[in-house]
C-alpha positions as CSV (number, residue, x, y, z in Angstrom):
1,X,61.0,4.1,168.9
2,X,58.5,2.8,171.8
3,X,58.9,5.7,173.3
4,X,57.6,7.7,170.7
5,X,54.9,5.1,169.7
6,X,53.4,5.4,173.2
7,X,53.0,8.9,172.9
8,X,51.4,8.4,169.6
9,X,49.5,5.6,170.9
10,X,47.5,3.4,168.5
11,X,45.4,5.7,166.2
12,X,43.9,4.6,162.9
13,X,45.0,6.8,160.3
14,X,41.8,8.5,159.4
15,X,42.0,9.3,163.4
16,X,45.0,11.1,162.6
17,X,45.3,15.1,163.0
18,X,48.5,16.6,162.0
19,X,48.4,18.3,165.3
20,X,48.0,15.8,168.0
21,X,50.8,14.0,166.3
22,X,53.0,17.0,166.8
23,X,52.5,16.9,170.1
24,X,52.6,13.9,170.6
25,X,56.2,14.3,168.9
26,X,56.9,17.5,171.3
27,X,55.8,15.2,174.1
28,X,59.2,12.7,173.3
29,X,61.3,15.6,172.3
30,X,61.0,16.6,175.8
31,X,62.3,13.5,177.4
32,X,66.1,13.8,177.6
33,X,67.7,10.9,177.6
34,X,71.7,10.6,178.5
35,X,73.9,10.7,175.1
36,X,77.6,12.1,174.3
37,X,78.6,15.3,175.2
38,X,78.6,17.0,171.9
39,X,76.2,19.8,170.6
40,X,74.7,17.6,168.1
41,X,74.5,14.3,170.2
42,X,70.2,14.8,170.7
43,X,68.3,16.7,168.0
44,X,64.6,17.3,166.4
45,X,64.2,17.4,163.0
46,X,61.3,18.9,161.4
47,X,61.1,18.6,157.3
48,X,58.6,18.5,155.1
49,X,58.1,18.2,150.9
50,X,57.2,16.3,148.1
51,X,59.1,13.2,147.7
52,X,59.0,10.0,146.1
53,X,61.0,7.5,147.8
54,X,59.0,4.0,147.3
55,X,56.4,5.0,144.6
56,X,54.6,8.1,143.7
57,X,55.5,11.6,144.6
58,X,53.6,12.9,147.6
59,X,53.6,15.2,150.4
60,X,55.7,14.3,153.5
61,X,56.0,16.0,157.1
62,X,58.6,14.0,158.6
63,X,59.3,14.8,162.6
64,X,62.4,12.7,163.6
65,X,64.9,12.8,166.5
66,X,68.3,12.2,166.2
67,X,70.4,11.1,168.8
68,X,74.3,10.0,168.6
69,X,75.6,6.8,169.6
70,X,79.4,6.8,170.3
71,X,82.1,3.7,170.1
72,X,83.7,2.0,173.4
73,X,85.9,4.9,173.0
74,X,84.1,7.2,173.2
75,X,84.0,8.6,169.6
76,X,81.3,9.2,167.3
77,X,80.0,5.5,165.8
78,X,76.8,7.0,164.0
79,X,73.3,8.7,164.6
80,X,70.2,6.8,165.4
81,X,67.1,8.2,164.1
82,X,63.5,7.5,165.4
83,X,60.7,9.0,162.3
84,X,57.4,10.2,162.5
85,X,56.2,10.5,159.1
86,X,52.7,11.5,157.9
87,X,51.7,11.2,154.7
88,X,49.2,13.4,152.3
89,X,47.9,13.3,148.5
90,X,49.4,15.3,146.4
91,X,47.9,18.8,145.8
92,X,49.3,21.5,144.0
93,X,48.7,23.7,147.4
94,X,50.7,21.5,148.6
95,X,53.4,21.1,146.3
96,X,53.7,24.9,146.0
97,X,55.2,24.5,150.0
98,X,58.2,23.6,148.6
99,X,60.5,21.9,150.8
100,X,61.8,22.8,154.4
101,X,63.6,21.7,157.3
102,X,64.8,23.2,160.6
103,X,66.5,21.1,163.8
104,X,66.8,21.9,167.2
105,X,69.3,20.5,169.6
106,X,69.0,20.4,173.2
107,X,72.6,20.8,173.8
108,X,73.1,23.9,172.0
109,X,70.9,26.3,174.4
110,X,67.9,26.9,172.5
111,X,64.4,27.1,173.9
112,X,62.3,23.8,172.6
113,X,59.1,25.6,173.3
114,X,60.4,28.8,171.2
115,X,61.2,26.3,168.5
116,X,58.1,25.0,168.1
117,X,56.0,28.0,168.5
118,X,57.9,29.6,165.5
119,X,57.0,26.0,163.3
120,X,53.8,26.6,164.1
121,X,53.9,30.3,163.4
122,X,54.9,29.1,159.8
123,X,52.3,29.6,157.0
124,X,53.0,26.0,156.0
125,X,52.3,24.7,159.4
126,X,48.4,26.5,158.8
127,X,47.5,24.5,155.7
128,X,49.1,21.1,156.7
129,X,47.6,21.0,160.1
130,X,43.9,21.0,158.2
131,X,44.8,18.0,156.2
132,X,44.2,14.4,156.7
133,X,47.4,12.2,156.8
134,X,46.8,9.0,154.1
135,X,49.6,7.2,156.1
136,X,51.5,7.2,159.1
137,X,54.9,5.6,159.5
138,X,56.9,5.6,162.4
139,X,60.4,3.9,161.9
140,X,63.6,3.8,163.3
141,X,67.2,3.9,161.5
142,X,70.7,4.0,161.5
143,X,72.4,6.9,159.7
């Protein structure tokens, strides 16, 4: 999680662009970092939507990487998961997004740079990167 909070460094939120915290996000997903051998041991989630997890519904674009911790034998224990999550006020343009989410996974041959060029391709991607976050919550937790 410091890892990823050092690429974010210490904005306030009305600092915040939707942009520089993707790359700031790309920026950690590049790091690779030693986990099992398995194609879903190290992966990048991006998701967004209208949620309502701790009051109100609002808008969420939630940027997480996943990686997988294994037991002393060597078997699957559980995923770690580091979140990036930016918050919005509701709007109906907003809510008329819908809900999305698409991973990559550095084991599985894909291009990270083709990934994120075709997020950001995404009609979605154009409206939220205008908006201002209203929060920022970087967190990390066992799955």
């Amino acid at each position: 999680m410091g890892l990823l909070q050092g690429e974010l460094g210490s904005p306030a939120v009305a600092d915040l662009v939707p942009g520089g915290v993707w790359f700031a996000f790309l920026r950690f997903g590049r790091r690779l970092f030693r986990v099992p051998d398995t194609p879903d041991a190290d992966g990048l989630l991006f998701q967004y939507g209208t949620y309502a997890f701790d009051g109100p519904a609002a808008f969420t674009l939630d940027l997480a990487r996943q990686f997988e911790v294994s037991d002393s034998d060597g078997e699957h224990d559980h995923y770690v998961q580091v979140h990036c999550e930016l918050g919005f006020g509701l709007t109906p343009a907003l809510e008329a997004l819908g809900s999305f989410h698409s991973w990559f996974f550095h084991e599985a041959g894909a291009d990270l740079e083709e990934w994120a060029q075709g997020l950001t391709e995404r009609a979605a991607w154009t409206a939220i990167r205008r908006l201002k976050p209203t929060e920022l919550r970087v967190y990390q937790e066992r799955v």
